[in-house]
N, C-alpha and C positions, 0 to 999 in steps of 0.2 A: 586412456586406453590401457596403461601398464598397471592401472590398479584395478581395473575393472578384470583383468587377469589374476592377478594375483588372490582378489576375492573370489573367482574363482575356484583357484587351485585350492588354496584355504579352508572356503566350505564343503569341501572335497575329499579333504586331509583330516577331516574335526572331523564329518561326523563317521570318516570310516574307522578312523582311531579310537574314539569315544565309542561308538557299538563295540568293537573287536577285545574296545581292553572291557566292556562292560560285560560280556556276556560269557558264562561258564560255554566251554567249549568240551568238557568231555564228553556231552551227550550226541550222537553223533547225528540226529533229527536237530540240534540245534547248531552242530555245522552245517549244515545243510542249510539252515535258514541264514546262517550267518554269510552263508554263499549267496544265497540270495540278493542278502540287503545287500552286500557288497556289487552283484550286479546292478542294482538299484542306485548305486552310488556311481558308478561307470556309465551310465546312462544319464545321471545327474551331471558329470562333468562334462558330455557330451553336448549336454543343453545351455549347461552357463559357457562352456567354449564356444556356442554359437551363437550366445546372448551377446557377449564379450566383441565377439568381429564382428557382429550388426551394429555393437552401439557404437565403435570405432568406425565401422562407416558411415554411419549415421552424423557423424563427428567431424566428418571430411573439411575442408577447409576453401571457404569459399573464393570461387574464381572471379576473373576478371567482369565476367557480363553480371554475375548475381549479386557483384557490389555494386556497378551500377544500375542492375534494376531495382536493389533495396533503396538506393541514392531517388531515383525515380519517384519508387512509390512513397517516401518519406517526404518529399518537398509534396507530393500533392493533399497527402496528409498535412503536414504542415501549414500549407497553403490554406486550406479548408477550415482547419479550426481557429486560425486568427483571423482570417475574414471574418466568419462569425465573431469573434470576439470582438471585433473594432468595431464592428454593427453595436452590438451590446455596449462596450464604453462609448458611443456615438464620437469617435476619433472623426469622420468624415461627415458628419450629418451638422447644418449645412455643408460645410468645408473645417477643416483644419484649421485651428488657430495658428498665425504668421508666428512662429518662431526664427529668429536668427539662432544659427548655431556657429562658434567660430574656438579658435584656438584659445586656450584656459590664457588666463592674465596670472595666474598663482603659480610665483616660481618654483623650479626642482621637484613637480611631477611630475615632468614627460622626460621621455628620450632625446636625443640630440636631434634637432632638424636634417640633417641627412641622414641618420638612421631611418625618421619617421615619415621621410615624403615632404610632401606639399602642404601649403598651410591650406587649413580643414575651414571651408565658409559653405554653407548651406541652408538650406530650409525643411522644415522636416514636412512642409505641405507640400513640396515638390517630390515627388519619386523620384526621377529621371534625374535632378539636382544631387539627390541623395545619394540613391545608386554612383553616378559619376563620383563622386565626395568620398564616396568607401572607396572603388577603384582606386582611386589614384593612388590610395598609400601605400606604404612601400612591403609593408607586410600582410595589409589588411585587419591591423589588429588595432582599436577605438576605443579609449575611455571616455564615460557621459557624464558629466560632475554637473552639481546642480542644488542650489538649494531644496528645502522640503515642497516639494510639490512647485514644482521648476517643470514640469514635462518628463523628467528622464525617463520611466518606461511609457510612457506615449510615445517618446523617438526610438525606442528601442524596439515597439511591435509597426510604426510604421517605418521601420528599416527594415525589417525581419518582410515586411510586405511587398516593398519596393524589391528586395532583391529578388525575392520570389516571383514578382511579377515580371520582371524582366531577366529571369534565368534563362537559361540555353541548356541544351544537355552536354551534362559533363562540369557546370557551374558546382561550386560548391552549394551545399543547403544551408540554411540559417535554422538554425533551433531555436527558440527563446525558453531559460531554464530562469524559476526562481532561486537565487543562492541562499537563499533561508534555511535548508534544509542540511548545505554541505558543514559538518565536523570536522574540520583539518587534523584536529587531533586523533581521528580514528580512521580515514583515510586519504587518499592521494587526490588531488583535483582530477587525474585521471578514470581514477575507478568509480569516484560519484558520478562522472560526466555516462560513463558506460552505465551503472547503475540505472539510471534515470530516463536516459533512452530506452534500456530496457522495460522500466515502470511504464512511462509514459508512452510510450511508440513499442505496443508489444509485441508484434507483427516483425519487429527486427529480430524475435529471437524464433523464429522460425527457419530450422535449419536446415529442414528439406527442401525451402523453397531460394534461400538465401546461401546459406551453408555456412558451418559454426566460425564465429569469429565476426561476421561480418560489421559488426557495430568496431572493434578495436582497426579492422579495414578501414572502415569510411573516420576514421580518427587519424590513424597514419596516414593516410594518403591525402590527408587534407580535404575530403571530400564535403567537411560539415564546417558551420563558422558559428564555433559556440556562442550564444547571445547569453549575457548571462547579468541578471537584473538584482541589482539589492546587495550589493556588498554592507553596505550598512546597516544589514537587516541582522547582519551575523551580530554576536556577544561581540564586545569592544575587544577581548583581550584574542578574538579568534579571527579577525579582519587582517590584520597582520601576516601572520599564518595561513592564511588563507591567497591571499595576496601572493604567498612566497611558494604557494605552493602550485599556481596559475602558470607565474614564470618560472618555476625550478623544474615543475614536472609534464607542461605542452613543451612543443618544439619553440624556437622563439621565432619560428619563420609561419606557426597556424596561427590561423585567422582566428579573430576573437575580438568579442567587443562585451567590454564591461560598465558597469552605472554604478553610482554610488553619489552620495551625498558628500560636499566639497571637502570640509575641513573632514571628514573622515576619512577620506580618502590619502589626504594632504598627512593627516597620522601614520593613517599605516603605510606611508611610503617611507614615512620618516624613520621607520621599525624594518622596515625589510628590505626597498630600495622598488623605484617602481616601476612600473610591468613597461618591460624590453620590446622595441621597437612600436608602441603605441601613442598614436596620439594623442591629447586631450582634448576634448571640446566642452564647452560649457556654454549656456543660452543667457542673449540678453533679455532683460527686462521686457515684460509685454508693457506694450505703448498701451496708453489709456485710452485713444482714439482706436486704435486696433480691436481692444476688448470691450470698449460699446458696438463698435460697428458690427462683430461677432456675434454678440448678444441678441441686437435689434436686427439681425437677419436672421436669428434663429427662432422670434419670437412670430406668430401669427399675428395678421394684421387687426388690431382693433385697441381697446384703451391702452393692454401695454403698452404697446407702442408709445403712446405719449407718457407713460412712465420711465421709459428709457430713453425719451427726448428730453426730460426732466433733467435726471441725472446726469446726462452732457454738458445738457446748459450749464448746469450747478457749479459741474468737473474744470469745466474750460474755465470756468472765474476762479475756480479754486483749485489748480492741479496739486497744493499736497494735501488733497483732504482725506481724512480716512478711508473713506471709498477709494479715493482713488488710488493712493497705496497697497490697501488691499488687493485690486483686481489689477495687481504686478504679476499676479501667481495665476500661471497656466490652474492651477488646482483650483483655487478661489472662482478664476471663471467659472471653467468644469460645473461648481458648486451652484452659482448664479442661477447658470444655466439650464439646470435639475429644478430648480428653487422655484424659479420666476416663471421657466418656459411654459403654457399648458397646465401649470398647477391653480393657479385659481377662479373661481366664479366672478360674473360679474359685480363688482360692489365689493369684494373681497378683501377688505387695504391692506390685511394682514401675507399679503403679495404682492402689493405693490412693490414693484425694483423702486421705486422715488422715496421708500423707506430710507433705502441705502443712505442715502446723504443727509437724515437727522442727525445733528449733530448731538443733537443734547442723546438722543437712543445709542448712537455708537459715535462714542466721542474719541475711539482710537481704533488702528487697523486690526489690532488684535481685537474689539469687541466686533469689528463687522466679521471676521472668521469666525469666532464661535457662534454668533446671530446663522450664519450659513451652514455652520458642522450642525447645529441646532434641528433647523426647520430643515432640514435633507431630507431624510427619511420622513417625518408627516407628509412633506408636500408630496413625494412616490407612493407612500400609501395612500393616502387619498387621491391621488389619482386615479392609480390604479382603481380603486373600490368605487370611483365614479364609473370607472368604465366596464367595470363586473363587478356589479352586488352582491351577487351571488357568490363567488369565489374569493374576492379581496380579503387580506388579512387585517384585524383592527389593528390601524396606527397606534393606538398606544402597550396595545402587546405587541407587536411586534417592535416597537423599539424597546421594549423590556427584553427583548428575545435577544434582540443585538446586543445590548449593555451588557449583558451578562457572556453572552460569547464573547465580547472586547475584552470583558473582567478578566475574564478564564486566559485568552491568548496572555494578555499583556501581565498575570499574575505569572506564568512561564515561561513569560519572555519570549514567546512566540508570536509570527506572521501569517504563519499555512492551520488553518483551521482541516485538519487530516483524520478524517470519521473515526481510521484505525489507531489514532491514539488518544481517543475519545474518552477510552475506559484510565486514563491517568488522569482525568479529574473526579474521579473516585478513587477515593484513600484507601479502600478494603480491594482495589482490585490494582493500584500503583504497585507494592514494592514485591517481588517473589513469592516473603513468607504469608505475609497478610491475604494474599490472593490464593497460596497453597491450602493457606487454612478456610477461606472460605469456601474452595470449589470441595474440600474436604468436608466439609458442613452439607454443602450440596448432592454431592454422591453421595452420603448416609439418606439424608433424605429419601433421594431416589431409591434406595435401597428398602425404605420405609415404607414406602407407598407400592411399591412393588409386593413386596409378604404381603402387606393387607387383600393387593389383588390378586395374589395365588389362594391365599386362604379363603376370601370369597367363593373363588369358581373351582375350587378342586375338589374334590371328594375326601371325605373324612380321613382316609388312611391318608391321604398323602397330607393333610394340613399338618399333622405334626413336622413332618421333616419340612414342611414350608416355614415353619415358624422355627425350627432347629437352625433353618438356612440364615435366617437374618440375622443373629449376633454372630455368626462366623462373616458374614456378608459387611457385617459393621464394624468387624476386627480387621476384616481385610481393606477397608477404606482407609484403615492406617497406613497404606502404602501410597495412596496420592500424595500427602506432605512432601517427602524426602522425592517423593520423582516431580514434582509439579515446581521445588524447588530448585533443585537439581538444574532440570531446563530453564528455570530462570535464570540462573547465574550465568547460562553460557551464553556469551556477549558476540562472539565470533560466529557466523553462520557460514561455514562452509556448504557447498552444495557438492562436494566431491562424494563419491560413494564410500570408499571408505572411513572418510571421517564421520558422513552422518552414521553407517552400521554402526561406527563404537560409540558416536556419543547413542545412539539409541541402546544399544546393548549398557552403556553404562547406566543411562537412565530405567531400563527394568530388572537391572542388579541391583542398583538402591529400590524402588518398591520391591524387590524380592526379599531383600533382607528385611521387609518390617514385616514378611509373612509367617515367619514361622506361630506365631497365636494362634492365627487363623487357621490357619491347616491343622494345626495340634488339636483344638476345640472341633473343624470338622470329620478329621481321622483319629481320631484319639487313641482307635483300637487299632489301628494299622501300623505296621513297622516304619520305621526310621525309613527305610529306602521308597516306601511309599509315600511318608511326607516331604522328603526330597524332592523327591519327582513331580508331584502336586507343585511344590515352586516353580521346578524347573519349567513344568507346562505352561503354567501362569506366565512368567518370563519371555518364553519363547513365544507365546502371544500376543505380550506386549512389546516386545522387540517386531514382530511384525506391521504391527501396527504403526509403530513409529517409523518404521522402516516406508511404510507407504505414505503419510501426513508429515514427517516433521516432531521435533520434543512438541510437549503439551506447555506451552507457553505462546503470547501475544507475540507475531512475527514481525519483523520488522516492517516491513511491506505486505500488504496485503496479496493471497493468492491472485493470478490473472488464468486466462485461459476459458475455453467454452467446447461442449460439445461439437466437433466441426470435420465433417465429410472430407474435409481438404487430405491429402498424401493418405487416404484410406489402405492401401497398401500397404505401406508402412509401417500405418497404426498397427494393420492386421498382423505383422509379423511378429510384430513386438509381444503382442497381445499373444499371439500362440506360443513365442516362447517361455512368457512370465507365468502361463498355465501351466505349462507343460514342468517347469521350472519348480512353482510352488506345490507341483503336485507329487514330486517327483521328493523333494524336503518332507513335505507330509507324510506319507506312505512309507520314505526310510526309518521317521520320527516314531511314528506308530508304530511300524513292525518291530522296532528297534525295544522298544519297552515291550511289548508284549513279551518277546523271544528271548529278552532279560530275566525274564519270572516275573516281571510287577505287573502281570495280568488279572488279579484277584478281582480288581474293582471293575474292568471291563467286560461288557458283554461277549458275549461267544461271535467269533468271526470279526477281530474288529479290524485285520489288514485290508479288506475293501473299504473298509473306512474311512483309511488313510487316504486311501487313492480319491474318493468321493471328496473328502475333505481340505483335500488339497485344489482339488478343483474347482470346488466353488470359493476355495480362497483366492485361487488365481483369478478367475473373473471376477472376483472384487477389485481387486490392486489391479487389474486390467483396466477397468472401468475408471478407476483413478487417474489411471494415464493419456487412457484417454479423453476426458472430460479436462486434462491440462493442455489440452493440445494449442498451439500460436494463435490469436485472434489472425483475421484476414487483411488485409493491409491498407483495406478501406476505415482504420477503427483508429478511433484514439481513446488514449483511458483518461474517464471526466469519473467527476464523485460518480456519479450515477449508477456506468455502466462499473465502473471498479467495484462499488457495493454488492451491484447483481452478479457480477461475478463471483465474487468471494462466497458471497451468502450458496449462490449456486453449487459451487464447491465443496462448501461447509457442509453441505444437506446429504452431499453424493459419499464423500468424506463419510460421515456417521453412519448412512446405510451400509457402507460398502466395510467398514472398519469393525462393524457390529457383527457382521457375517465372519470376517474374517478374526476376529478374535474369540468368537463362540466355538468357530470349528477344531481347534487345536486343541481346544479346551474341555470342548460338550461332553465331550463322550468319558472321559475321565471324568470330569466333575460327578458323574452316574453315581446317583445311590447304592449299594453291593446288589447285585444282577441278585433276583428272587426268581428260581428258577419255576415256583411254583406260581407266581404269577407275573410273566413277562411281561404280558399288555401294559401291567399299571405300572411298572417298574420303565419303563420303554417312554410311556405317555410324561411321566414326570419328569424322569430325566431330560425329555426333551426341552419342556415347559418350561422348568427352570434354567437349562442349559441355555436355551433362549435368549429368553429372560436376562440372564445374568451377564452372557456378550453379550447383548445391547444393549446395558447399560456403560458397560465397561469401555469394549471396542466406540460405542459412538462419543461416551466422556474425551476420552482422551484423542478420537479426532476432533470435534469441536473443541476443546481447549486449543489443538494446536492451530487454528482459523483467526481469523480477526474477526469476521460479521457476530461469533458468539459474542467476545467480550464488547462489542457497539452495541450489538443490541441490549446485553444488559443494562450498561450506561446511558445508553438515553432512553431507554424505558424509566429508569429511576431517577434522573433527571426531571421527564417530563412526569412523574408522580409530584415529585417536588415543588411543579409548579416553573423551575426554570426554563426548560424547553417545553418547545412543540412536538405532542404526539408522533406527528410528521415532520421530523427534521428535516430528511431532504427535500421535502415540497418544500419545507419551510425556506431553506437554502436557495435552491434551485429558482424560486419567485424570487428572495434577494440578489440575485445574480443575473434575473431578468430584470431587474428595475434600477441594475447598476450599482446597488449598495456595496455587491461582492464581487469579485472579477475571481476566473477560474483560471488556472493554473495547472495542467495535466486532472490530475484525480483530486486536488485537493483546492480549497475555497481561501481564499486572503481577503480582507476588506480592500476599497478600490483603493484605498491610502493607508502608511502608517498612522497621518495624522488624523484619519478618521479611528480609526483603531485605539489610538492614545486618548479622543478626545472621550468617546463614547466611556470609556472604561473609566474615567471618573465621575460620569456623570449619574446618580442614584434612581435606581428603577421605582418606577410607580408602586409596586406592590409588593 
């Protein structure tokens, strides 16, 4: 609130100082205008002072009922997208594999048994077992250690479910987060946790419905019980840290349950000390009778069946056989399961389960895993393409499709396969400069194709100055480098208002400064204070602009938000005053140059101009605002709807930024006013003026969008032949056929160890 003040007061103080010291005051018709603007500017402070105490209460601080109806509407969200999802990993179909869960046997990871409660014995097929098992402990806070592909996030979404299912109001929520994503080095376990809610449950940051804060609420008050899966999905050297950062900076009395792989865990405790008042649990071994009998109730009655009477028979005379070692691992079933279930025709041996126990084919338990990581995906795609020819993907591109997303994850050391950071497996669009200089290649371009199509449809007199335009137009795309770099660098993304004004004001001070060519070559005959001004316009309409999107660089997160009728009120206030506001700027801006003397280049009458062009700039950044409005608190953000958001964005963004950067601009940029023939002088200047915001104003919203740089990235991907045209159908089918499990907005393979295995395995083509 006290900066959204002070900004106020600020652009209040600037531009009535900057007019008053700019303009010769002897003439006494330019007092008078200088009276004017300054009423102009008193009218302006009136508008941000009541910008100012709307967004302060807009800001309010939510009470006691709006935390627990966000708590409300979050667990049925919650609730809703892991049901679906445990349908999709078939957790329950037939039933649940018997796991025993009980207290770790590896000394000096846990807390002291009175710290921690009761010793921890459960089953993760039982709810009601579960649920009781959490209860009892003394903090509520659980670590799940486990070999690779042990269960651990299988017990983690059917705890997340259990608790859900048997909440009450006023229960804590369970969140399930993947920790692949959290950097300790760049933030606090606290602020990724709020982060993330935000991304993924974005209906929390709805603050007329909820009111501001409510996500650090339902954190303090204990109202949420972070689930949080994959510690040792982080880098080695970050698991530690990470760790330290879980217990240094929750309370040690919130509820919290963490998973991780044994000996890694068993490290990083040994590095940082381990997480306070938690218990350990770790799963025994699956019974080999356990995981046939799972198998042959999952399988439809007919010859399998006698292929997994086979394999019993085999097992029980030979309990250490490769096989039966193998199917130790909840994941190996899992595998079986995918493998054997429904996957083959009759006569098929190459699915036979009575494979399994060749000895001489898989003469050890690591060859029946890769035999399984292997035939995964054909047996799902063919499946699948049995039961829709028409739509099924070919098994063998599509496992080229995965291989090479495994490649790409596992070459970055990554788990979250995340659309918006798609474009870092393109080297010309990874690091700052190389991305400055290409969108720099791109805007000439644009700038290319643009003269050609003034010089087509214009009439003779004006093709020359169309064609004069474009090497001033190609001088001036030297100013994307130093700004597209610029906004690279900066690492920190505040959302405060005054820090994004200055980094945007910094970022179109640097393009200002590469303009002076430009404007020299387009005014060449115009004084110094004319090509000053020419900057300064330019500037101040890219400071608008970024002021409304964001710098022109790949955001960390992708845009959320949608068109949405919800606190319409609201909207409307906001929205009258950003008009009222940007119009109010405009009209000072303009009258302020004219009533300076650097009138020369402008048409006659241009202070309604201001006014006009102020206005239709505000309803652009209006329309920006509103098109960010809270999704509903029925939504959750999946790749899908996160895409069509952004994209949605990205579109309104470049309309709305193209208007708003033309307008500040147009009318300057005017060829010198022929008074002898307005019509044509009027018609071009418009044309061009167009023209040239919309290239401008929509480049530098779409730079600062995610869906631009996706879409270039797997368009030229899938030219290359690595991906599918249609990624996210592509995705979206492996994630219905189980290959992928989703995760908020972003896609992970069901396993690391399918992830590591694919990724050395060499594509067909």
């Amino acid at each position: 609130m006290r900066g959204r003040w002070t900004v106020a007061w600020a652009l209040c103080a600037a531009v009535t100082g900057g007019l008053l010291w700019g303009w010769p005051l002897r003439d006494p018709e330019r007092i008078s205008a200088a009276a004017a603007v300054v009423s102009a500017v008193v009218a302006l402070f009136g508008v941000a002072s009541a910008w100012a105490w709307r967004a302060g209460r807009g800001r309010r601080r939510a009470d006691g009922a709006q935390v627990a109806d966000a708590a409300e509407a979050l667990a049925r969200t919650v609730r809703r997208q892991w049901e679906e999802e445990a349908i999709l990993r078939q957790l329950y179909g037939p039933e649940p594999l018997p796991l025993l869960w009980s207290d770790c046997a590896c000394p000096r990871v846990s807390d002291r048994r009175q710290t921690v409660g009761t010793e921890v014995v459960c089953r993760a097929d039982e709810p009601l077992a579960l649920t009781e098992a959490f209860g009892s402990l003394a903090h509520r806070r659980l670590v799940v250690l486990g070999t690779a592909g042990s269960g651990k996030t299988a017990f983690a979404v059917l705890l997340v479910l259990a608790l859900l299912r048997g909440r009450t109001a006023g229960d804590p929520v369970p969140v399930l987060f993947s920790l692949s994503s959290f950097d300790p080095d760049r933030e606090s376990a606290g602020n990724w946790l709020r982060r993330r809610i935000a991304a993924d449950y974005p209906a929390m940051g709805d603050t007329e419905q909820y009111g501001a804060g409510v996500i650090d609420d339902l954190l303090t008050e204990h109202r949420l019980v972070p689930v949080l899966d994959g510690l040792d999905e982080l880098p080695e050297r970050s698991r530690a840290a990470a760790l330290a950062s879980l217990d240094g900076t929750l309370p040690a009395d919130a509820p919290l349950v963490l998973t991780c792989r044994t000996d890694d865990y068993a490290d990083a405790v040994r590095q940082s000390g381990f997480l306070t008042g938690a218990a350990v649990v770790e799963p025994a071994p699956v019974r080999t009778e356990d995981a046939l009998a799972f198998l042959s109730r999952a399988m439809p009655p007919g010859s399998r069946q006698d292929g997994w009477a086979t394999v019993a028979e085999r097992l029980a005379r030979e309990p250490g056989a490769p096989a039966a070692q193998a199917l130790r691992s909840p994941l190996m079933v899992a595998l079986a399961r995918s493998v054997y279930v429904g996957t083959a025709d009759e006569g098929d041996e190459g699915r036979d389960p009575a494979e399994l126990v060749d000895a001489e084919r898989f003469p050890t338990p690591a060859a029946v895993e890769r035999h399984l990581l292997d035939a995964l995906i054909p047996s799902l795609y063919e499946r699948a393409r049995r039961q829709d020819p028409a739509r099924g993907w070919d098994p063998r591109q599509a496992r080229d499709y995965l291989i090479r997303l495994a490649a790409g994850l596992h070459a970055r050391d990554d788990y979250d396969l995340a659309w918006w950071q798609l474009h870092r497996w393109i080297p010309a669009l990874a690091g700052p400069w190389r991305r400055a200089a290409v969108l720099a290649s791109l805007g000439c371009a644009e700038f290319l194709l643009l003269t050609v199509f003034l010089v087509a449809v214009l009439d003779a007199p004006s093709r020359a100055e169309a064609l004069r335009w474009f090497p001033q137009s190609v001088l001036e795309s030297f100013a994307l480098p130093p700004m597209l770099a610029l906004s690279g660098l900066v690492t920190r993304r505040n959302r405060t208002l005054p820090r994004a004004a200055a980094l945007a004001a910094a970022v179109a001070l640097a393009g200002g400064l590469a303009l002076p060519p430009s404007s020299w070559y387009y005014y060449r005959d115009a004084s110094a204070s004319t090509l000053l001004a020419s900057i300064g316009f330019f500037c101040f309409a890219v400071w608008l602009v970024l002021l409304g999107v964001g710098l022109p660089t790949p955001p960390r997160t992708p845009s959320r938000g949608r068109p949405a009728p919800r606190h319409w009120r609201g909207q409307l206030v906001r929205a009258l005053i950003l008009v009222i506001s940007v119009t109010a700027i405009s009209e000072t801006v303009f009258a302020g140059y004219a009533m300076a003397g650097y009138g020369s280049v402008l048409p006659p009458g241009s202070m309604p101009w201001g006014a006009l062009i102020g206005a239709v700039a505000g309803i652009g950044l209006a329309a920006l605002d509103w098109v960010r409005a809270p999704a509903t608190g029925a939504e959750v953000a999946t790749p899908a709807s996160s895409v069509r958001a952004d994209r949605l964005i990205s579109l309104i963004s470049a309309g709305a930024c193209a208007v708003v950067f033309v307008l500040p601009e147009a009318v300057f940029r005017a060829v010198p006013w022929v008074p002898s023939d307005p019509l044509r002088t009027t018609m071009f200047s418009a044309v061009v003026g167009l023209f040239h915001g919309a290239v401008w104003g929509s480049f530098l919203a779409l730079a600062a969008h995610s869906w631009p740089y996706y879409t270039a990235a797997r368009l030229l991907l899938a030219a290359r032949g690595e991906l599918p045209w249609r990624l996210q159908a592509f995705l979206a089918n492996a994630h219905r056929l189980g290959i992928l499990r989703q995760v908020g907005p972003v896609y992970q393979f069901r396993h690391a160890r399918l992830r590591d295995h694919l990724a050395t395995r060499p594509a067909s083509s």
